[in-house]
N, C-alpha and C positions, 0 to 999 in steps of 0.2 A: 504494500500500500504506500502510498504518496505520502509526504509531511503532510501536507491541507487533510486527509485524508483520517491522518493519526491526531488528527486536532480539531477532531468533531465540532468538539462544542463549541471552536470559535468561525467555524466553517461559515461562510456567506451564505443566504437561498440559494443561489444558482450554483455553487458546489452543493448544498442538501439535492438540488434535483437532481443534478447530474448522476451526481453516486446511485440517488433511486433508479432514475433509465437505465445508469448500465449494469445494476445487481435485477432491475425486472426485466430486461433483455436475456438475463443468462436463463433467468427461470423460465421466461416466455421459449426458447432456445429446448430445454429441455423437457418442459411442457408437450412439445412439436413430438420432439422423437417420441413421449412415451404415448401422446395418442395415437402415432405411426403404429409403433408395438401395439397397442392396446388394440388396435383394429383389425391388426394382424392376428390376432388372438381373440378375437368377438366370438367366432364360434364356438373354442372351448370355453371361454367364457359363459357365455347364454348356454351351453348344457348343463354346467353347472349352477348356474337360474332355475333352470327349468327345473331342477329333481323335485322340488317339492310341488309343481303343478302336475309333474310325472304321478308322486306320491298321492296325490287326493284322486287323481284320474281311477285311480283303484275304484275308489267308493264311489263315486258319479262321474259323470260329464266332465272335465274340465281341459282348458286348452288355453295357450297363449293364441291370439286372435293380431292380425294386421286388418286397418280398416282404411287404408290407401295402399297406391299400387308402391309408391316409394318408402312403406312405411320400413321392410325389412334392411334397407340399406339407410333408414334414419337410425334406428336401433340401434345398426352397428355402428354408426358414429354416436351415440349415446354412451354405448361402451365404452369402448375409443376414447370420449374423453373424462370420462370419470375414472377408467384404468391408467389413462396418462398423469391423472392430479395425483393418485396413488403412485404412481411407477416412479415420476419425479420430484415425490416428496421431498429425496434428500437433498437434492440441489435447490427447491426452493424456500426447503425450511433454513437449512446453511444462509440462504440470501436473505433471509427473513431477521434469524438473530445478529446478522452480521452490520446490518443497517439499524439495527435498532440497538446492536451497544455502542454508547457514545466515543468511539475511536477504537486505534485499531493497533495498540501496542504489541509488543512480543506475548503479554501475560494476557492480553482480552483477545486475542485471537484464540488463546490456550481455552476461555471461556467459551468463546464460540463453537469451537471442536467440541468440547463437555459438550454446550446444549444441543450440537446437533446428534450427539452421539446418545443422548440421550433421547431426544424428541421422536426420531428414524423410527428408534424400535418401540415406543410408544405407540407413537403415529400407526406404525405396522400391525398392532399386536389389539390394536383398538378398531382396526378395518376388519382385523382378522376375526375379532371378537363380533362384529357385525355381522359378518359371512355365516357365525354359528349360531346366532339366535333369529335371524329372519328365515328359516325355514319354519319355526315354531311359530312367528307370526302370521308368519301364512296359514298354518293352519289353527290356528285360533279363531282368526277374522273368517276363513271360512266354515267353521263351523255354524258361522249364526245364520244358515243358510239350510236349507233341509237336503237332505240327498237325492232329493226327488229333482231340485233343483240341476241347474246346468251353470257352470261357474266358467265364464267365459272372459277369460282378462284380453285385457286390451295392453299390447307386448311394450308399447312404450311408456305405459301408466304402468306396468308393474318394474319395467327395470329401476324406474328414474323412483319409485317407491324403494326399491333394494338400496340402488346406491347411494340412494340419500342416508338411507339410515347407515352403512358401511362407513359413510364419510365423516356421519355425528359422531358415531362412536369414534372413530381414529381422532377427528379434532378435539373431542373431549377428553380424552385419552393424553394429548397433548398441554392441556390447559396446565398444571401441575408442575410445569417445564416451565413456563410461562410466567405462574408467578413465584417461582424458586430465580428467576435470572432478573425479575422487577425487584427482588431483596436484595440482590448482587449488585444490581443500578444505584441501589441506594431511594428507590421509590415507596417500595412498600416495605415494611415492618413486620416480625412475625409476631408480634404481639397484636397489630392489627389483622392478622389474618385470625391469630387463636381467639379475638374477641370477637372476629366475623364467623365465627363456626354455624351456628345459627341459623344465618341468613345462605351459607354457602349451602347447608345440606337440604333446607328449603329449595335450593335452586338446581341440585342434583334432583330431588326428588322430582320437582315440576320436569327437567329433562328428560326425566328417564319414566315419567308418563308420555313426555308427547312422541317420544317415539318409538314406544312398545304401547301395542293395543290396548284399549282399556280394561278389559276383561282379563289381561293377562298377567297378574301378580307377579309370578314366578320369575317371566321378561322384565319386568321394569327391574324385581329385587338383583337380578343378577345383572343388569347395565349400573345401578345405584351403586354396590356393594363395590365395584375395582375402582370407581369412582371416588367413594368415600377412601378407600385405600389410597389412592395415590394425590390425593389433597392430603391427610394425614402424612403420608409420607415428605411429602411438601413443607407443610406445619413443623415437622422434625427439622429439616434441612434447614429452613432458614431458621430455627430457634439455635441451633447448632454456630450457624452462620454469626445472628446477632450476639451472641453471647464469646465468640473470639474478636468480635468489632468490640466492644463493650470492655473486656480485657484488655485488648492493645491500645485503644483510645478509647475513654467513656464517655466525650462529645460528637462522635461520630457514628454514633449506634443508627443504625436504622437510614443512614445519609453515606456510608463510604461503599466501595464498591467490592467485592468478592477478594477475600485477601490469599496468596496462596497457599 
C-alpha cells in the first residue's frame, strides 16, 4: 500500500473514493468469475435444489414448474449469481475489512488476514448451515397443504427462496466478525455489547423467525442457537481485548485499536 494509503484517517474524499473503486473493482472482478463458475455448475447445482421437491413428489404431485419460454436459462443465471456472491466471498470480504480498517500498517494488514481468515469460514459454514435446514423448510411449509393437493413451484420463486435464506445464514454467521474488528477500531466496547445482550438476542430471535417458517420451532431454535454462540463468543473476545487495553493504558479502553 501507498503512504496516502497507510494514513487513512488523514486521507482526502477523493483518495477515500478512489481506494473504494479500486478495492470494489477487485470484488466486482471476482464476483465475474464466480458467477462464470456458478453457471457453469447450475445444473448440479439445481439437482441439489430439487431433492426435497424430488422428496415430497413421493406423497403427491409436486414439480418445479417454468412459466416463460426463457425462464430455465433465467434460473440459471439466478444461480450463477448467488453461487458467485458465495464462491467470491473471500476476495470480497478481504476488500470489505481492508477498507474499512483505518490504514494499512504492517500490524493492521496482520488484522485484516485475522478477519478474513476468520469471516471465509464463517461466511462458508453459515451458507453451509442454510443448505441443511431448507430442505426441512420445505417440507414444513408444505405440509399445510393436503396430499390431495398438487404442489406446483414456480422454479425461480423457489431458488431465489433457497438462496436467500443460504445467504442470511452465511451473513449472519458473519456479523460476530464484524463486531469483534469495531472493538479492535476502537468503536465499540465490550461492555456495550454485554449490556446490549438483550436487545441482541431479541434481534437473533426476530431473524431466525423471518427466515425459518412459522410453524417450524425446531428451524428457527437451531438458526438462533450458533447464532447466540458466536455473538457470545464475540462478547469473550473483545472483553479479553478490552481488558489488555485497560492494562497497558487505562485511558484508552474501548478507543485504541487491537494490540498484538
Amino acid at each position: 500500500m501507498t503512504t496516502t494509503t497507510a494514513a487513512r484517517g488523514t486521507m482526502p474524499l477523493a483518495g477515500h473514493v478512489s481506494e473504494a473503486r479500486r478495492r470494489a473493482t477487485r470484488a466486482a472482478v471476482s464476483l465475474v468469475v464466480g458467477v462464470i463458475l456458478g453457471f457453469v455448475l447450475s445444473d448440479q447445482i439445481l439437482d441439489v435444489l430439487r431433492t426435497p421437491v424430488e422428496e415430497l413428489a413421493q406423497s403427491r404431485q409436486a414439480s418445479l414448474n417454468y412459466d416463460t419460454v426463457t425462464g430455465a436459462f433465467d434460473l440459471q443465471m439466478r444461480i450463477g449469481l448467488f453461487s458467485g456472491i458465495i464462491l467470491s466471498s473471500p476476495v470480497w470480504l478481504r476488500e470489505l475489512f481492508a477498507y474499512l480498517t483505518p490504514g494499512l500498517t504492517a500490524r493492521e494488514k496482520k488484522y485484516v488476514l485475522g478477519f478474513t481468515a476468520a469471516a471465509v469460514p464463517l461466511f462458508a459454514a453459515g451458507c453451509a448451515f442454510g443448505f441443511l435446514i431448507f430442505p426441512r423448510m420445505v417440507t414444513v411449509l408444505a405440509s399445510f397443504s393436503s396430499e390431495e393437493d398438487s404442489t406446483i413451484l414456480d422454479a425461480s420463486y423457489y431458488v431465489d427462496f433457497v438462496m436467500k435464506i443460504v445467504l442470511a445464514t452465511g451473513v449472519a454467521f458473519v456479523l460476530p466478525v464484524l463486531l469483534v474488528m469495531l472493538n479492535c477500531l476502537g468503536v465499540l466496547s465490550a461492555h456495550r455489547l454485554r449490556s446490549s445482550w438483550r436487545i441482541i438476542v431479541v434481534v437473533i430471535a426476530l431473524f431466525s423467525a423471518l427466515v425459518t417458517p412459522a410453524a417450524d420451532v425446531l428451524s428457527m431454535f437451531l438458526v438462533a442457537l450458533p447464532m447466540s454462540a458466536l455473538f457470545g463468543a464475540a462478547v469473550a473476545i473483545t472483553t479479553v481485548h478490552d481488558r489488555r487495553a485497560l492494562t497497558s493504558n487505562p485511558t484508552t479502553i474501548g478507543r485504541t485499536p487491537c494490540s498484538d
